[in-house]
C-alpha positions as CSV (number, residue, x, y, z in Angstrom):
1,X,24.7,42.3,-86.9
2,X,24.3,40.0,-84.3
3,X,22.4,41.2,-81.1
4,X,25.8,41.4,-78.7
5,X,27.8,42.9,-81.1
6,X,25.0,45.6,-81.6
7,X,24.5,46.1,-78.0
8,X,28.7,46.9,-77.4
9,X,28.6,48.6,-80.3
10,X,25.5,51.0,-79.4
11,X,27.3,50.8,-75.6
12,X,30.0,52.5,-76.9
13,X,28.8,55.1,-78.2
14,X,27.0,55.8,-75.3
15,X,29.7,56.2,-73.4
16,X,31.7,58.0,-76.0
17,X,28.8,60.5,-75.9
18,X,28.4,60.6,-72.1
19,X,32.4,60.6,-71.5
20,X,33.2,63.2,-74.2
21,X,36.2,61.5,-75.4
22,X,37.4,58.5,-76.6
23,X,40.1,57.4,-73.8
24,X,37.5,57.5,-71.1
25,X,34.9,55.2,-73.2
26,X,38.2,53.0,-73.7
27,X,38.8,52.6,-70.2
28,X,35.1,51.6,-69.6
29,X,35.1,48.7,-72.1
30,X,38.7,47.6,-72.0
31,X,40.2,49.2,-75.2
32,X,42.7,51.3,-77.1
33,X,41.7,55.1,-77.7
34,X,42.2,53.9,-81.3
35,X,40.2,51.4,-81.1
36,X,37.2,52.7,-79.9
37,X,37.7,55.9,-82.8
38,X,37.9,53.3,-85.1
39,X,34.7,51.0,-84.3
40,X,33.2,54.8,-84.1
41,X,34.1,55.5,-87.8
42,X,32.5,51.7,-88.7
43,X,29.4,53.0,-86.7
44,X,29.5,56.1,-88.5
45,X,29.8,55.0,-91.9
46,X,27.1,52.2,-91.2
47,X,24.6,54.9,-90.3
48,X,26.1,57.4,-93.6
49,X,26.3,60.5,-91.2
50,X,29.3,61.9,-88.6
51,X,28.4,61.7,-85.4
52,X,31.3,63.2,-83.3
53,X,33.6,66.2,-84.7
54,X,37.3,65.3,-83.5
55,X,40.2,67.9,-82.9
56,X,43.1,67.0,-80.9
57,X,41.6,68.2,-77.7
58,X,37.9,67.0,-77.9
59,X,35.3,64.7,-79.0
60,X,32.3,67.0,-79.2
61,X,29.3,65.1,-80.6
62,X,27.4,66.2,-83.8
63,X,23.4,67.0,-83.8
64,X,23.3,63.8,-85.7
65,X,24.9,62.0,-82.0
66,X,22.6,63.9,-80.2
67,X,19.8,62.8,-82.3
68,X,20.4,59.1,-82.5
69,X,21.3,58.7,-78.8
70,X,17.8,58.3,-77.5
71,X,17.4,55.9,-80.0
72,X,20.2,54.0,-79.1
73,X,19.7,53.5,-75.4
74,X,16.3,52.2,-75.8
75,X,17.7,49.9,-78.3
76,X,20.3,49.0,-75.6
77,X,17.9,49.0,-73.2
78,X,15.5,46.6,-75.7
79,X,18.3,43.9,-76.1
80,X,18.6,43.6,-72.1
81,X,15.2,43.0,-71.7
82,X,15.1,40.4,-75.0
83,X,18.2,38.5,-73.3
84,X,16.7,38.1,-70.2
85,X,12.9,36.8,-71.5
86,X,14.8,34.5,-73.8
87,X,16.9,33.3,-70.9
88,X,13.6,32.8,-68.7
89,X,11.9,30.7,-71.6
90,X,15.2,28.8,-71.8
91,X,16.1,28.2,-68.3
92,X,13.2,30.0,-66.1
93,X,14.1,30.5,-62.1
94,X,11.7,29.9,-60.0
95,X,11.8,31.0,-56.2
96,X,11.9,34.2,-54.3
97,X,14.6,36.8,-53.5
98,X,14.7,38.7,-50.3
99,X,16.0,42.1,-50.3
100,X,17.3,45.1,-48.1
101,X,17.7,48.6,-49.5
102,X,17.9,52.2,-48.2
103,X,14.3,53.7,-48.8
104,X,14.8,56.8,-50.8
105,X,17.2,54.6,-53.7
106,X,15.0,51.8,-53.5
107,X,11.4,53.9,-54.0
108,X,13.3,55.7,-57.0
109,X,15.0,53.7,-58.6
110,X,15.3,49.8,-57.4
111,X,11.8,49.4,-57.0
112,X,11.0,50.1,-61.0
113,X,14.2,47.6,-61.6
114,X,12.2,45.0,-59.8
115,X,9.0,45.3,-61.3
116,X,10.9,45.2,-65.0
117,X,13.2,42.1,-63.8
118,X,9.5,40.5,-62.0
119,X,8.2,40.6,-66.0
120,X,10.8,39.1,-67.2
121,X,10.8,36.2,-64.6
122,X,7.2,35.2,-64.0
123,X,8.5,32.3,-61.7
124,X,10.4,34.1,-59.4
125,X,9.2,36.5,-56.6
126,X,10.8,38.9,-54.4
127,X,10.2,40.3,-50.9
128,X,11.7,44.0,-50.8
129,X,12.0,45.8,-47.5
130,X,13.1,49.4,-47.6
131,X,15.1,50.7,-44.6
132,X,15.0,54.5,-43.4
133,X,18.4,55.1,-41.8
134,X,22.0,53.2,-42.2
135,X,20.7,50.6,-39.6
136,X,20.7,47.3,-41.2
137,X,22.3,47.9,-44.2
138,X,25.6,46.6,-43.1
139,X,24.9,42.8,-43.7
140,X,23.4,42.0,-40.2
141,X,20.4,41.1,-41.6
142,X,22.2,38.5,-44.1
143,X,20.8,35.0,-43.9
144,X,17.7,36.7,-43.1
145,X,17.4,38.2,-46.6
146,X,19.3,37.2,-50.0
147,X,20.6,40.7,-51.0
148,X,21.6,44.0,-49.3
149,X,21.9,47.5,-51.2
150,X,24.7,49.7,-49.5
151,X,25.3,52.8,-50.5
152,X,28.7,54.1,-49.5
153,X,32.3,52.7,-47.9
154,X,32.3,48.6,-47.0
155,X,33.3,47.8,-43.8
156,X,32.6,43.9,-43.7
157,X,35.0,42.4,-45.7
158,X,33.3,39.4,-45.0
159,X,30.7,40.1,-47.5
160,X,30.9,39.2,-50.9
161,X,30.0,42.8,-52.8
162,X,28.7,43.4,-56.4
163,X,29.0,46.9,-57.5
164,X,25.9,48.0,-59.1
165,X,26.8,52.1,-60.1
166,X,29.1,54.3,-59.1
167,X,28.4,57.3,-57.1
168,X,28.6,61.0,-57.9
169,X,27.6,64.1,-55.4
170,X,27.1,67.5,-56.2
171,X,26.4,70.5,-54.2
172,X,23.3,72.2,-54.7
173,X,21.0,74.7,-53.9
174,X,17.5,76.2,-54.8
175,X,17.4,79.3,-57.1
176,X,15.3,81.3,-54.3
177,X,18.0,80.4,-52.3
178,X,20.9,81.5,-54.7
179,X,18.8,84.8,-55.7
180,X,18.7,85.7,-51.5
181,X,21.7,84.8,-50.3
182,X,24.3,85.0,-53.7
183,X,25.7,82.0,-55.7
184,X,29.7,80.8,-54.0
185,X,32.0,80.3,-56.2
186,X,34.3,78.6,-54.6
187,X,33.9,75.5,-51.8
188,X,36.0,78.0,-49.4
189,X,32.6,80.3,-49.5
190,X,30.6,77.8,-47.8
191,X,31.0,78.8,-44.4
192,X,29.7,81.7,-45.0
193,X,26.2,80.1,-46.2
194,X,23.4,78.4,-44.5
195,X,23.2,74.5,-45.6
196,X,21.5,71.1,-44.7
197,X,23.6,67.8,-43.3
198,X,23.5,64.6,-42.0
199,X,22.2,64.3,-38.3
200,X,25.4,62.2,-36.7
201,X,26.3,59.6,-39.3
202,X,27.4,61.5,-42.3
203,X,28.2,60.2,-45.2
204,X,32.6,59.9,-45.5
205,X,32.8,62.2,-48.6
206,X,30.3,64.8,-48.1
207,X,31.7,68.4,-48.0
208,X,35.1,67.2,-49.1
209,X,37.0,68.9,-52.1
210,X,40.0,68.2,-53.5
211,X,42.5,70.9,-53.0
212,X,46.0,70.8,-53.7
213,X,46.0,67.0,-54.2
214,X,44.5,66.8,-50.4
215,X,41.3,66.0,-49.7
216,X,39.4,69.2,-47.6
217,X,36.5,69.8,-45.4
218,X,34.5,72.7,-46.2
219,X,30.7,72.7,-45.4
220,X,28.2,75.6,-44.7
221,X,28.6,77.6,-41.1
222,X,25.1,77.1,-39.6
223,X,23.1,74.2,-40.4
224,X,19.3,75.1,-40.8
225,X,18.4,71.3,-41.2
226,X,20.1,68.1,-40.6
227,X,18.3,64.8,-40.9
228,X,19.2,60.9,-40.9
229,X,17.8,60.6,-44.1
230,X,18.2,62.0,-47.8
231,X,14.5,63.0,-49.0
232,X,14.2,64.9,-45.6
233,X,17.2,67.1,-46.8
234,X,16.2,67.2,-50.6
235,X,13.2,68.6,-49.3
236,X,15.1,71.4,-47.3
237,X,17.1,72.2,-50.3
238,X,14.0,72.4,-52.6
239,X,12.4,74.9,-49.9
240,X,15.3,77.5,-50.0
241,X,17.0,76.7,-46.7
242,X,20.4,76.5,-47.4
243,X,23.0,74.5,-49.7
244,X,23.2,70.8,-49.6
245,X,25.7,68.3,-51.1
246,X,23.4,65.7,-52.5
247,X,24.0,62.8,-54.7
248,X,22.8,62.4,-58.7
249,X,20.8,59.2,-57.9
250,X,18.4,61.6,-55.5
251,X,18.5,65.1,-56.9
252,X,19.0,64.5,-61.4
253,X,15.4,65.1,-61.7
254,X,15.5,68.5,-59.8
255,X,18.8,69.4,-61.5
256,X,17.1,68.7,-64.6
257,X,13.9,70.8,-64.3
258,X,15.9,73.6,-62.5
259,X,14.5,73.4,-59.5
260,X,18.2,72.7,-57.6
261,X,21.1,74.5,-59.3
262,X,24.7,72.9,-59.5
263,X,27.4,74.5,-58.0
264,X,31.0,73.8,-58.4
265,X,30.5,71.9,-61.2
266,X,32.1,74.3,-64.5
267,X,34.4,71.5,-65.1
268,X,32.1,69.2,-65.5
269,X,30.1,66.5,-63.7
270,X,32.0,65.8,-60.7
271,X,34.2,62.7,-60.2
272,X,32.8,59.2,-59.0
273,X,33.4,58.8,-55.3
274,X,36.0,56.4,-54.4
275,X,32.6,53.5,-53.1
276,X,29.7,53.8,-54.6
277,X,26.2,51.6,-54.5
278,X,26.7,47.4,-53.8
279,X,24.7,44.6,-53.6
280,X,26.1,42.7,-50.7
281,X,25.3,38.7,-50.1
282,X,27.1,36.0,-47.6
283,X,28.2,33.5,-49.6
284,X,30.2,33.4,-53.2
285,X,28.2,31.8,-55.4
286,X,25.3,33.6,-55.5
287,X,22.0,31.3,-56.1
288,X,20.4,31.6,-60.0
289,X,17.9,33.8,-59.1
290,X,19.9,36.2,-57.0
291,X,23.0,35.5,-59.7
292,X,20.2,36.7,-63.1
293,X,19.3,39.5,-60.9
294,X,22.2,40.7,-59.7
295,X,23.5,41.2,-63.9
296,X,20.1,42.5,-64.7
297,X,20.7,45.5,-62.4
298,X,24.6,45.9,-63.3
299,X,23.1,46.5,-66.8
300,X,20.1,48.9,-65.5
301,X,22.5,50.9,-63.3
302,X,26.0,50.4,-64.7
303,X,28.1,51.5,-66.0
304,X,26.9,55.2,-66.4
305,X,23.5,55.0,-64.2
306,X,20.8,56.6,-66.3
307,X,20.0,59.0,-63.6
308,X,23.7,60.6,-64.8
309,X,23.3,59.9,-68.6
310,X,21.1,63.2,-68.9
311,X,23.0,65.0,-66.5
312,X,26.6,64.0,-68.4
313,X,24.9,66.5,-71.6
314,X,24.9,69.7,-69.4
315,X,28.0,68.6,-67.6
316,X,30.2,68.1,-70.2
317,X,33.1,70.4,-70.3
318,X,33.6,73.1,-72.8
């Protein structure tokens, strides 16, 4: 099998897997519930095993699924990296990128998706500055630097925007916390709890629930932290000071180890927020370098970020 058609067809099942059913993974790659079930059955009948028990109400995935995912994403992951070296042999850039990007996303996560795309590219450099607060990440400093990363709503429709991975945000709080103050079970509770927020410039869609079809406000009564800036309010959450609403790409590792408990979130992993995390430049055509890294991080983040993919298992609804 050639390398692209291995790489969508090991995609697929990824998001088959992560999605839990085969109309979500269709919308994600452009294709028919039918035929993603049937490039599943040539998968499954390439590797001799099922990987996905089917009813009429759920694709629930098989040990075997579970087995050969990890597999699968490094493979995915593998063919990425082989593209891009081949590509730098072929045709190397040479040159350096200039980059803005909010501190906490960029120290976690961008900062490794450098290095990688830096190995790959020995002839090109980059310059990464990593910016505390919202200042600056608008565009202002465009012309100044290649590349902005902005997390949320774009205001500047001026700027050309490449979206890198969607965004997800989950409320959350620390098992001491739960254990001392009792776990809400509905958003309507959280008045009645103590909770960390933004300090002036809050996120649009924190603390907003959907509730009959309308979008609703509801965040805890007295607010024992609030900070201009994510880690500080991670931190809070992780000491036991209240209830925070936090997104995947900061808190997936504490929600992993148990250290932050989900709340609200029986139906599953919560729904993508209407923006989500851009790469914003000034002009259209984007220069090679900036244009090779912008699809090398569309791959790394997009388009289920990995810092979801784990989270997707122990979200997925019953």
């Amino acid at each position: 099998m050639l390398p692209d058609a291995l790489s969508a067809q090991l995609s697929l099942f990824i998001d088959v897997l992560d999605a839990g059913s085969f109309s979500a993974a269709a919308r994600r790659h452009g294709l028919t519930p039918s035929a993603v079930a049937r490039r599943i059955d040539t998968l499954e009948q390439s590797l001799g095993c099922q990987l996905f028990s089917r009813s009429t109400h759920a694709v629930r995935p098989m040990p075997a699924a579970l087995a050969f995912a990890e597999r699968a994403r490094r493979i995915v992951r593998e063919l990425h990296l082989a593209r891009a070296e081949a590509t730098s042999l072929d045709n190397a850039p040479e040159g350096r990128i200039r980059i803005d990007a909010p501190a906490p996303f960029g120290r976690r996560h961008l900062a490794p998706a450098l290095a990688e795309f830096l190995q790959a590219y020995p002839g090109v450099d980059i310059q990464l500055r990593l910016i505390d607060s919202f200042v600056d990440l608008h565009g202002e400093h465009l012309g100044e630097v290649d590349l902005v990363l902005r997390i949320g709503p774009l205001a500047d429709t001026r700027l050309v925007a490449t979206p890198l991975a969607p965004m997800v945000r989950i409320v959350c709080a620390s098992p001491a916390y739960l254990e001392r103050r009792g776990v809400p079970l509905r958003p309507e509770e959280l008045p009645e709890h103590d909770g960390l927020d933004w300090d002036a410039l809050a996120p649009p869609y924190a603390w907003r629930f959907e509730r009959d079809g309308r979008p609703q406000l509801l965040r805890p009564g007295r607010l024992r932290m609030v900070a201009n800036n994510a880690e500080a309010l991670l931190a809070g959450a992780l000491a036991g000071l209240g209830i925070a609403h936090l997104p995947t790409w900061l808190i997936s590792d504490q929600l992993l180890r148990g250290e932050l408990l989900p709340l609200f979130c029986e139906g599953g992993l919560p729904q993508p927020e209407a923006s989500g995390i851009y790469a914003l430049r000034l002009t259209r055509e984007a220069d090679s370098r900036s244009r090779l890294l912008l699809e090398f991080l569309k791959n790394r983040f997009g388009p289920v970020p990995p810092w979801d993919q784990a989270l997707h298992s122990g979200f997925k609804k019953e």
